[in-house]
Each structure stands twice: as C-alpha cells, then as structure tokens.
C-alpha positions in Angstrom: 80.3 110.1 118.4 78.7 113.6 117.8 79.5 114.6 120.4 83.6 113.7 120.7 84.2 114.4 116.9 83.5 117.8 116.9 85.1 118.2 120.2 88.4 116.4 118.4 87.6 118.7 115.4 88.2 121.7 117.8 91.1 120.6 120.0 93.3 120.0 116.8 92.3 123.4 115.5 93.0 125.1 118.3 96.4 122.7 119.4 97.3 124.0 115.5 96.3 127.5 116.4 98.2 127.5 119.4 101.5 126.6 117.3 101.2 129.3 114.4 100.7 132.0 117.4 103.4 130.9 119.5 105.7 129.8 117.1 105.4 131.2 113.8 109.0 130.6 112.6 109.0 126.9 113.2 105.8 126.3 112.1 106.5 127.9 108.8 109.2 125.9 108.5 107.5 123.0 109.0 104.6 124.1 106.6 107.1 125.5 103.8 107.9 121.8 103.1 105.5 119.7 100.5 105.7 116.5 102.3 104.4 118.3 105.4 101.3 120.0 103.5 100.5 116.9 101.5 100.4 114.8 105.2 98.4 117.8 106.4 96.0 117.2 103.4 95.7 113.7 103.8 95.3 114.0 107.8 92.5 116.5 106.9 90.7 114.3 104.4 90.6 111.4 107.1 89.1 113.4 109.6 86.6 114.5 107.3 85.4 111.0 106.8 83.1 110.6 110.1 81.3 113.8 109.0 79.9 111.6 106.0 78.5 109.0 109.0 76.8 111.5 111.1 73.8 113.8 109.6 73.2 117.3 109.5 74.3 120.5 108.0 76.8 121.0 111.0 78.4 117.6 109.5 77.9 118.2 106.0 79.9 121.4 106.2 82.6 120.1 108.5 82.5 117.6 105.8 83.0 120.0 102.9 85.4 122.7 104.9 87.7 119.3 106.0 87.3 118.1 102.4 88.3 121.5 100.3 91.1 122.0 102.7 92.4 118.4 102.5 92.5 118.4 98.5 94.0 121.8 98.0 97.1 120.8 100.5 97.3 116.9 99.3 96.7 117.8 95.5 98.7 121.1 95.3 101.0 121.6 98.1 102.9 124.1 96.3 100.1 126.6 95.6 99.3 125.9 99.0 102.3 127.2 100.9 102.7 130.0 98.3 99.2 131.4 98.7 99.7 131.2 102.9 103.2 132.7 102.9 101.7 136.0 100.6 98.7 136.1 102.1 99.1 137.0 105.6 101.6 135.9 108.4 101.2 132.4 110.4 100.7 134.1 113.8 97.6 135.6 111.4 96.3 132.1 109.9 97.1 130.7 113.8 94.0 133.5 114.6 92.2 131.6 111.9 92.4 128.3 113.1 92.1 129.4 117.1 88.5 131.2 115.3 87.8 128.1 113.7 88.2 125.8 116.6 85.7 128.2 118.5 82.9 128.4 116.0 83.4 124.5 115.3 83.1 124.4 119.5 79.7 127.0 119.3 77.8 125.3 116.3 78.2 122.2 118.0 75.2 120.1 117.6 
C-alpha cells in the first residue's frame, strides 16, 4: 500500500495535468461548473483518507495537501473557480499539477 498509493497519487496528478495542458478550454469548462469542483473536492478528500493509515511525514502532508484542497473545492466551489480563472491560465495550473505529480513521484517513501 505505500508503495501503490503514492504511485496512484501521482498518475491522477499528472493524468489531470496532462488535460489542463492539452486541453485548456474544455477543461475549464468542465472546472467553471460547481458540481464539477465540489466532485473534485470530495474525490480529493477520499483519497486523502489512506494517508491517515500509513505513517510518516510524506503521508501526513499528502494528508494535509489532499485535505486543504478537498475542503476549499467541496466547501466553496465558487471561490474556487474564481481564484483559478484570475490567477493564472489552466495550461499554467496543468504545470502545477504535472510538478506535483513529480515531487509526489520523488519524495516517495
């Protein structure tokens, strides 16, 4: 199990990655809608569960990044998409995530 959660951690960050690069328009289609975002936010908040099972402070952050992320999109979808659409483009937050699924891949335990 440590070793194939993080390695599912990483695939869906960069699978999501992928998306925002290649498709920016549809994917902020897809993201500009609440129902989308809240699913997000709870998807995010179930995978942060097995992070509680396992020990360590790789865990315990994955824990807390998968946690933050999964409230702030379940709880407030609207401030959400607002603060992603005026912050920077989604080829930009695809970067992110593709970054993300790298350093999640690296820290490994």
């Amino acid at each position: 199990m440590a070793f194939f959660y993080p390695a599912a951690i990483a695939a869906l960050l960069l699978l999501s990655g992928a998306a925002h690069i290649v498709m920016p328009h549809q994917t902020e289609r897809w993201m500009s809608r609440i129902s989308v975002v809240q699913g997000t936010g709870a998807l995010l908040l179930l995978l942060a569960v097995p992070s509680l099972v396992l020990r360590g402070w790789f865990f315990w952050t994955l824990f807390f990044a998968l946690t933050v992320s999964g409230i702030w999109r379940l709880g407030f979808p609207g401030s959400s998409i607002r603060a992603q659409q005026r912050s920077y483009p989604r080829w930009v937050h695809g970067c992110l995530l593709t970054g993300g699924a790298v350093l999640v891949w690296m820290l490994r335990p």
